[in-house]
C-alpha positions as protocol buffer text, in pm:
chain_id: "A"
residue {
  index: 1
  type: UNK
  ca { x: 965 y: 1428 z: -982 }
}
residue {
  index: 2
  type: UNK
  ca { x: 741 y: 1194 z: -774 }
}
residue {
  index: 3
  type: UNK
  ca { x: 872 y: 1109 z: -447 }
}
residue {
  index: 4
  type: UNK
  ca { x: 867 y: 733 z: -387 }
}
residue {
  index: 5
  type: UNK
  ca { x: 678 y: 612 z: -108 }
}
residue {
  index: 6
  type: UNK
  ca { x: 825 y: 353 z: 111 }
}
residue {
  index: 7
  type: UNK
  ca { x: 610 y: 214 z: 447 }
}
residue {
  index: 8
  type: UNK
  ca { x: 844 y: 52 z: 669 }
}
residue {
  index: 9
  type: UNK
  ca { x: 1198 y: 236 z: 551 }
}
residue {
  index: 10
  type: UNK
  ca { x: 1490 y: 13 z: 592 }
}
residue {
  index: 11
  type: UNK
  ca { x: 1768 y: 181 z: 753 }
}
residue {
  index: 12
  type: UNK
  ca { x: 2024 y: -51 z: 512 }
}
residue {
  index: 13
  type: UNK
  ca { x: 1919 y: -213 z: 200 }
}
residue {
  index: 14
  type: UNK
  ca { x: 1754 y: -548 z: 240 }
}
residue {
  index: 15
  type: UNK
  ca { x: 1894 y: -869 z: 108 }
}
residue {
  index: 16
  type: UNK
  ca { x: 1759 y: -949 z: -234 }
}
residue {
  index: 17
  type: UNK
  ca { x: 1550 y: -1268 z: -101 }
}
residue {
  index: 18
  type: UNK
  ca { x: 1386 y: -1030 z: 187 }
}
residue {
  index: 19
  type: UNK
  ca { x: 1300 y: -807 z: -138 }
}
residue {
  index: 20
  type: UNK
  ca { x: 1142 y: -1084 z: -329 }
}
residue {
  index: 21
  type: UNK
  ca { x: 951 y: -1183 z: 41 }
}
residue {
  index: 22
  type: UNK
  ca { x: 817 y: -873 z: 88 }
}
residue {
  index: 23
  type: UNK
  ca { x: 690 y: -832 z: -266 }
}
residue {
  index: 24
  type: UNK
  ca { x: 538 y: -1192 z: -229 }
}
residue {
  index: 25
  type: UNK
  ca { x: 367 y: -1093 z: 93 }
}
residue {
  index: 26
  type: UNK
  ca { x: 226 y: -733 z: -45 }
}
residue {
  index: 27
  type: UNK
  ca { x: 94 y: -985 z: -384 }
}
residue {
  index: 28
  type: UNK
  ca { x: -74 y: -1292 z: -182 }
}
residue {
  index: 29
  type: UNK
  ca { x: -176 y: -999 z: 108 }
}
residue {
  index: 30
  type: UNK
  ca { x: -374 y: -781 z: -202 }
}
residue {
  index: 31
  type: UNK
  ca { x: -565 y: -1104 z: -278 }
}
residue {
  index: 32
  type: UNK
  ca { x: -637 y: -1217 z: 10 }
}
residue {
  index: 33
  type: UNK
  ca { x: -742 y: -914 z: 125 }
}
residue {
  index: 34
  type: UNK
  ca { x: -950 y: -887 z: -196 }
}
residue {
  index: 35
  type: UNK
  ca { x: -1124 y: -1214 z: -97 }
}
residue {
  index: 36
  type: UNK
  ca { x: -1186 y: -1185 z: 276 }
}
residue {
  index: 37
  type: UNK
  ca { x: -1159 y: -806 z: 339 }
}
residue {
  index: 38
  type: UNK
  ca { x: -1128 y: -708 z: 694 }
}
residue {
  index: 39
  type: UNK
  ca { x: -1124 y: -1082 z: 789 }
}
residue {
  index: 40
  type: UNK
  ca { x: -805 y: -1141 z: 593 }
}
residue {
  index: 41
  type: UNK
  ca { x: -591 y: -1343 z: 868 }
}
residue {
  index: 42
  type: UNK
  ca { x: -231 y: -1290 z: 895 }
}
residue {
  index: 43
  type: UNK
  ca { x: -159 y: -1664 z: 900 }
}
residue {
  index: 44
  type: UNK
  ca { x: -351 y: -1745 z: 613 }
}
residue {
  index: 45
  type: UNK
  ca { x: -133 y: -1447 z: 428 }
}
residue {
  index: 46
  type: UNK
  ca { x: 183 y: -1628 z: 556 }
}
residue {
  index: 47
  type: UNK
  ca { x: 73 y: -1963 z: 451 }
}
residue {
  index: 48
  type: UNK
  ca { x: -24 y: -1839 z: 82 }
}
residue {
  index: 49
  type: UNK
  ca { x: 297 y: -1658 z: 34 }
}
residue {
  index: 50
  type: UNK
  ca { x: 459 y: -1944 z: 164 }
}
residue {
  index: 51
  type: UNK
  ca { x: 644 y: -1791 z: 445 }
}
residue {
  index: 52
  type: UNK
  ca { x: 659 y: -1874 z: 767 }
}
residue {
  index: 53
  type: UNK
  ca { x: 468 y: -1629 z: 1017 }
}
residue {
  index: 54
  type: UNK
  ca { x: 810 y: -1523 z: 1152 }
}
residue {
  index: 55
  type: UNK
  ca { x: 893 y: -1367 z: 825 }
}
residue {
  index: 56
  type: UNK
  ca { x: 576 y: -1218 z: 786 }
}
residue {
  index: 57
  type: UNK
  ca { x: 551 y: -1049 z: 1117 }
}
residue {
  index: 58
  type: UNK
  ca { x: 919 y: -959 z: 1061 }
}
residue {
  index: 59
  type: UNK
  ca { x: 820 y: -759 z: 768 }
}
residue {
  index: 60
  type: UNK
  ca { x: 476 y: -626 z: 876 }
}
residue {
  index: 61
  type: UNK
  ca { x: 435 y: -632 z: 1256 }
}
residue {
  index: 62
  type: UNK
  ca { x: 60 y: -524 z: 1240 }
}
residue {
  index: 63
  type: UNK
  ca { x: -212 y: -678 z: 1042 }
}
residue {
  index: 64
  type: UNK
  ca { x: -264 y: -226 z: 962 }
}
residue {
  index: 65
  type: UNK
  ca { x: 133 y: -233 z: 855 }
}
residue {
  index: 66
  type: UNK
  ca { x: 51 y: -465 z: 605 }
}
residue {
  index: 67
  type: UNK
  ca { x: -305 y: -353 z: 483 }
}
residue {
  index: 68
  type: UNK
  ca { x: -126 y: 23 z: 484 }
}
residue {
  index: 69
  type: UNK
  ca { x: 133 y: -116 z: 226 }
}
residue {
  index: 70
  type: UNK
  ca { x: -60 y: -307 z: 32 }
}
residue {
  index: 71
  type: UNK
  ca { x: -254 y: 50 z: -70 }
}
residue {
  index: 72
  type: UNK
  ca { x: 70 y: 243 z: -70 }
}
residue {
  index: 73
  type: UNK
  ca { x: 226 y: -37 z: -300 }
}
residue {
  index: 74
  type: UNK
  ca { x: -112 y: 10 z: -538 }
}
residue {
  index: 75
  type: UNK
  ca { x: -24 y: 392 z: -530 }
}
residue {
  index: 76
  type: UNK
  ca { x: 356 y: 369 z: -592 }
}
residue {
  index: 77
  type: UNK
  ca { x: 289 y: 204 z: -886 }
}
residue {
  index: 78
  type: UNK
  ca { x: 78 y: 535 z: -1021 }
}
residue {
  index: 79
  type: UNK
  ca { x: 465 y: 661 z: -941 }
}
residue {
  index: 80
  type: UNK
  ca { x: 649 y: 482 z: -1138 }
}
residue {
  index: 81
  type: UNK
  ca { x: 417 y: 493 z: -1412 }
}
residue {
  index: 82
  type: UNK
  ca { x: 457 y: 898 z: -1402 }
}
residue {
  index: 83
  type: UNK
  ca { x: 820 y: 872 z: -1412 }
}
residue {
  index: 84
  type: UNK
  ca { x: 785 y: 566 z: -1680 }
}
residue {
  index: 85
  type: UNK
  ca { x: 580 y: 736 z: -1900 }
}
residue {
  index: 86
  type: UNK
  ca { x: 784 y: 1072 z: -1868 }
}
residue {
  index: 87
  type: UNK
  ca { x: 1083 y: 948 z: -1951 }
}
residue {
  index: 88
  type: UNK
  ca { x: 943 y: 745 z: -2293 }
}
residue {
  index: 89
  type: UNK
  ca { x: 618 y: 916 z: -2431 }
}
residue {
  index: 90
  type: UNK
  ca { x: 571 y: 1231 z: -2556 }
}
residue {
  index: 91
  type: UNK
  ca { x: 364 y: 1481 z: -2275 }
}
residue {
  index: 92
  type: UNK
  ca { x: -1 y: 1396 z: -2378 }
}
residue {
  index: 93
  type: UNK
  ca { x: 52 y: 1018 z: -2476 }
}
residue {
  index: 94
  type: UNK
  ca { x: 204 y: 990 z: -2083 }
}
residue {
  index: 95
  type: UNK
  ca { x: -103 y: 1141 z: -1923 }
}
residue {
  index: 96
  type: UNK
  ca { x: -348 y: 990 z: -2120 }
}
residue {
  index: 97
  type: UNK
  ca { x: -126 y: 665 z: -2038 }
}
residue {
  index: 98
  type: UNK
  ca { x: -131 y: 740 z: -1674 }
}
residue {
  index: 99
  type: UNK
  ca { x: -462 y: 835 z: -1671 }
}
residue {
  index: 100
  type: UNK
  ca { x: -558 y: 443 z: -1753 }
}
residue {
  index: 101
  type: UNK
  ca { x: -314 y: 356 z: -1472 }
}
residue {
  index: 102
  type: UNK
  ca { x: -518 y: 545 z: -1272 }
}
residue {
  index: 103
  type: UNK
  ca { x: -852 y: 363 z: -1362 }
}
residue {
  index: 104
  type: UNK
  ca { x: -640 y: 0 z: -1243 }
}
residue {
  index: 105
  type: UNK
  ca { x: -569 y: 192 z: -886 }
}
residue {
  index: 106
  type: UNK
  ca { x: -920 y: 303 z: -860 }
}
residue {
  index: 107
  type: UNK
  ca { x: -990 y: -65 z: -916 }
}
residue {
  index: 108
  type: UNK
  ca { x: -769 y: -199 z: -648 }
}
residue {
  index: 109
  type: UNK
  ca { x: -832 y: 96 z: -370 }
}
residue {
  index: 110
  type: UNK
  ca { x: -1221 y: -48 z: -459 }
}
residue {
  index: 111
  type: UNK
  ca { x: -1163 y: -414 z: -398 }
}
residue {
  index: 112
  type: UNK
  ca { x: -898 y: -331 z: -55 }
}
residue {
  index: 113
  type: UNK
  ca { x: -1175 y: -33 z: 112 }
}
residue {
  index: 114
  type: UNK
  ca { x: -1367 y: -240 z: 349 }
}
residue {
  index: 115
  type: UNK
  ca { x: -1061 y: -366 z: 462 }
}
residue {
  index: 116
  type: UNK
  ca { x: -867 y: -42 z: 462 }
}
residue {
  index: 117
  type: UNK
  ca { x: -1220 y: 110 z: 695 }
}
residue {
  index: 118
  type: UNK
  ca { x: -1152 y: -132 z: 940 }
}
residue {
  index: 119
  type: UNK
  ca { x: -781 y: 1 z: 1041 }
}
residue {
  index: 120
  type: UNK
  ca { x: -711 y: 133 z: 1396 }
}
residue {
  index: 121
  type: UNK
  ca { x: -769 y: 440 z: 1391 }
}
residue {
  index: 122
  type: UNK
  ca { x: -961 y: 455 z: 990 }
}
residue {
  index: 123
  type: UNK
  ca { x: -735 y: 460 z: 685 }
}
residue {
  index: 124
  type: UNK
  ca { x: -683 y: 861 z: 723 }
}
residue {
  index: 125
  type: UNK
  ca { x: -301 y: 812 z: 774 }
}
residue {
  index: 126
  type: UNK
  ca { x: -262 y: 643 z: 481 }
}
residue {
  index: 127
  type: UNK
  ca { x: -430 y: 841 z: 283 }
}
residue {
  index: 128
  type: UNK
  ca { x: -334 y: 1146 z: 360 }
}
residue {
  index: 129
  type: UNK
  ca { x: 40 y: 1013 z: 247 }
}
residue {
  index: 130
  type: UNK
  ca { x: -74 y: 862 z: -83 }
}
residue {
  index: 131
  type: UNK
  ca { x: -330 y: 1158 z: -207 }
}
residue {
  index: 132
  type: UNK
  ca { x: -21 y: 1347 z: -221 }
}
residue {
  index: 133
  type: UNK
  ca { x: 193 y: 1089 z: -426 }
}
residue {
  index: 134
  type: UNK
  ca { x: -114 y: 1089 z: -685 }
}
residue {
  index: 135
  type: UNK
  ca { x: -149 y: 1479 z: -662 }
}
residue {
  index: 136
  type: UNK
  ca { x: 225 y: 1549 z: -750 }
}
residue {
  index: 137
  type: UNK
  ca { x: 197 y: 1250 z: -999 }
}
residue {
  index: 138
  type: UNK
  ca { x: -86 y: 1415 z: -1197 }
}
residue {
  index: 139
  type: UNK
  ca { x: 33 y: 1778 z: -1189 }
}
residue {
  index: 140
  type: UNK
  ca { x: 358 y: 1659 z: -1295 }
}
residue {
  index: 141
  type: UNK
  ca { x: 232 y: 1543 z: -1655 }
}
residue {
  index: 142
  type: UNK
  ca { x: -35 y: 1784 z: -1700 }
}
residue {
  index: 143
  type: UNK
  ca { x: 245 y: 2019 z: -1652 }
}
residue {
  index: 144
  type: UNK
  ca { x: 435 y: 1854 z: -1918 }
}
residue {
  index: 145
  type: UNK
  ca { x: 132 y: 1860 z: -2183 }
}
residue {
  index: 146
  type: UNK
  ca { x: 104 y: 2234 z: -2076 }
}
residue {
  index: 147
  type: UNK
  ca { x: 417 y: 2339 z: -2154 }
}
residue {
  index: 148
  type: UNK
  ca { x: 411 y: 2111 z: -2499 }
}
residue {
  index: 149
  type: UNK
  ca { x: 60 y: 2296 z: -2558 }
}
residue {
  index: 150
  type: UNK
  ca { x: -80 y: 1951 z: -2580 }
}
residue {
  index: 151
  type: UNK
  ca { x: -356 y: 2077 z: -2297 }
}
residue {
  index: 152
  type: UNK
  ca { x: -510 y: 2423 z: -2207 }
}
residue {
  index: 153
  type: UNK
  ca { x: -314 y: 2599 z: -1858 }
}
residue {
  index: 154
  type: UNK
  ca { x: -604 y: 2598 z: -1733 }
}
residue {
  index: 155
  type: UNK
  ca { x: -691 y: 2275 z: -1729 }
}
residue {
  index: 156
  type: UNK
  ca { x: -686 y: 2105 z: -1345 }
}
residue {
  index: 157
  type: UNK
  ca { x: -526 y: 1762 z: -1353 }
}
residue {
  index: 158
  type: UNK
  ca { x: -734 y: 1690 z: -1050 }
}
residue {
  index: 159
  type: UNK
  ca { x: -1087 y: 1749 z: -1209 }
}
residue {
  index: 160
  type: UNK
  ca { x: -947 y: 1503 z: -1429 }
}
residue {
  index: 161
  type: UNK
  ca { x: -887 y: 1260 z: -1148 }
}
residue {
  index: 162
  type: UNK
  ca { x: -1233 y: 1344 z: -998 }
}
residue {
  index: 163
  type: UNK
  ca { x: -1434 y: 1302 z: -1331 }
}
residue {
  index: 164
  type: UNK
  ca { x: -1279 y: 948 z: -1353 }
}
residue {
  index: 165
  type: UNK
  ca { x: -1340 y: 835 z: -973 }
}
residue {
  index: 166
  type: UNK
  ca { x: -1674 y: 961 z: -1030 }
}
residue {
  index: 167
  type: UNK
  ca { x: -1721 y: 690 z: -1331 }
}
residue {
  index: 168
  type: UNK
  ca { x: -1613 y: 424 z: -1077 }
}
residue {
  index: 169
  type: UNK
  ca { x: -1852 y: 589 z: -830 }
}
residue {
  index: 170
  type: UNK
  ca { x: -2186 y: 663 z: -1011 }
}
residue {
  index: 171
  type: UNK
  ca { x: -2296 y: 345 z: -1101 }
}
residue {
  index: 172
  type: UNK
  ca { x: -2248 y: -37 z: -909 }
}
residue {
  index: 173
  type: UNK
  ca { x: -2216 y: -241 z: -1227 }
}
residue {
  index: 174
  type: UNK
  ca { x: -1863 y: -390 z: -1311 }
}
residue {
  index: 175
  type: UNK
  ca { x: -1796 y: -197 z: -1651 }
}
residue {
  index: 176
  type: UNK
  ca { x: -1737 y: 85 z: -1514 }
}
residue {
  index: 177
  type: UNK
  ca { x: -1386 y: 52 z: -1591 }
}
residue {
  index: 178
  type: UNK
  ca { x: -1452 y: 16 z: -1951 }
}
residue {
  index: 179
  type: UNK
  ca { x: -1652 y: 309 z: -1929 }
}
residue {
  index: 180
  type: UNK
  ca { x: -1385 y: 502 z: -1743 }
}
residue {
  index: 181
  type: UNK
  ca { x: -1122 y: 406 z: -2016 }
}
residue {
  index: 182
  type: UNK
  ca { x: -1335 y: 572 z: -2280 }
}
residue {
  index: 183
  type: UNK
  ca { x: -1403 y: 875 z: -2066 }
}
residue {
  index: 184
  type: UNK
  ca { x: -1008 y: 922 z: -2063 }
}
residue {
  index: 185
  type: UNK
  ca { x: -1061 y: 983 z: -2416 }
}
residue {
  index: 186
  type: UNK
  ca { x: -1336 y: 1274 z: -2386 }
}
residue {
  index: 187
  type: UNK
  ca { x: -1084 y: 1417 z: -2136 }
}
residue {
  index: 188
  type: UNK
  ca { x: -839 y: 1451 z: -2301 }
}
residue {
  index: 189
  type: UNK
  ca { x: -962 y: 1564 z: -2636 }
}
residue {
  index: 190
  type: UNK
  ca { x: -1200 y: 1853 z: -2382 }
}
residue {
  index: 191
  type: UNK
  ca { x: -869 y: 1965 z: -2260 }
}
residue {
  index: 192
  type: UNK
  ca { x: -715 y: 2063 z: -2569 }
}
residue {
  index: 193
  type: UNK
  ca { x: -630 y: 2429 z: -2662 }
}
């Protein structure tokens, strides 16, 4: 199982209102962010989530505290998709499933980089914590389509990773995640025994 990532652990479990703050924050943060990039300011975050700076600051006392959960947010949801898809699909309908997850986090990390660059310090912390959360994420299903025979053993779920960042990579035009979608495809039927 996927560990779940959590920036800024609680030491008690926070009041369902500072929940639904915090998830408004990380939302309104990702777009602005999207827009502006590293110019993103922390008031104009407060103001679009409708917060006062207070709460924002209260949450996320770093303009980096924030930007770092934003990504870690877009990579806990490859998490929960894992487990998700686990738990309801049989082994090679839940990677091919996650797979497409993948091409929506490849997306997002994208849109968030020049922001993420611009950290204290570069974005190697963060990182370095999430490209283990993905690692674990992808091993655990290809593991599960292994033992069902649905892939070969020898198959390495993070080729399959690196063949669909490379989509997103190769070429500057916007459908590459079209493209990538339909590569999942050729993946998995190239990985079968």
């Amino acid at each position: 199982m996927v560990k779940k990532l959590t920036p800024n652990t609680p030491t008690r479990k926070p009041r369902v209102d500072a929940q639904r703050n915090r998830a408004r924050i990380l939302e309104v943060a990702k777009q602005v962010f999207t827009r502006r990039g590293s110019e993103a300011s922390m008031d104009e975050i407060a103001k679009r989530a409708k917060i006062g700076p207070g709460t924002l600051y209260r949450h996320f006392p770093t303009r980096d505290d924030l930007l770092a959960a934003v990504y870690i947010t877009e990579v806990e949801k490859l998490a929960e998709a894992q487990r998700k898809f686990s738990a309801e699909l049989p082994p090679i309908e839940a990677l091919r499933a996650w797979l497409l997850v993948f091409i929506g986090y490849i997306a997002a990390k994208k849109i968030i980089a020049p922001a993420l660059n611009a950290m204290a310090g570069g974005p190697s912390r963060v990182f370095e914590q999430t490209n283990r959360v993905m690692e674990e994420a992808a091993k655990a299903l290809a593991n599960r389509a292994v033992a069902s025979k649905d892939i070969r053993p020898d198959v390495d779920p993070m080729d399959m990773l690196r063949a669909i960042y490379g989509i997103s990579s190769a070429g500057s035009t916007d459908d590459w995640p079209t493209k990538a979608r339909l590569f999942v495809d050729i993946l998995i039927r190239g990985s079968r025994p």
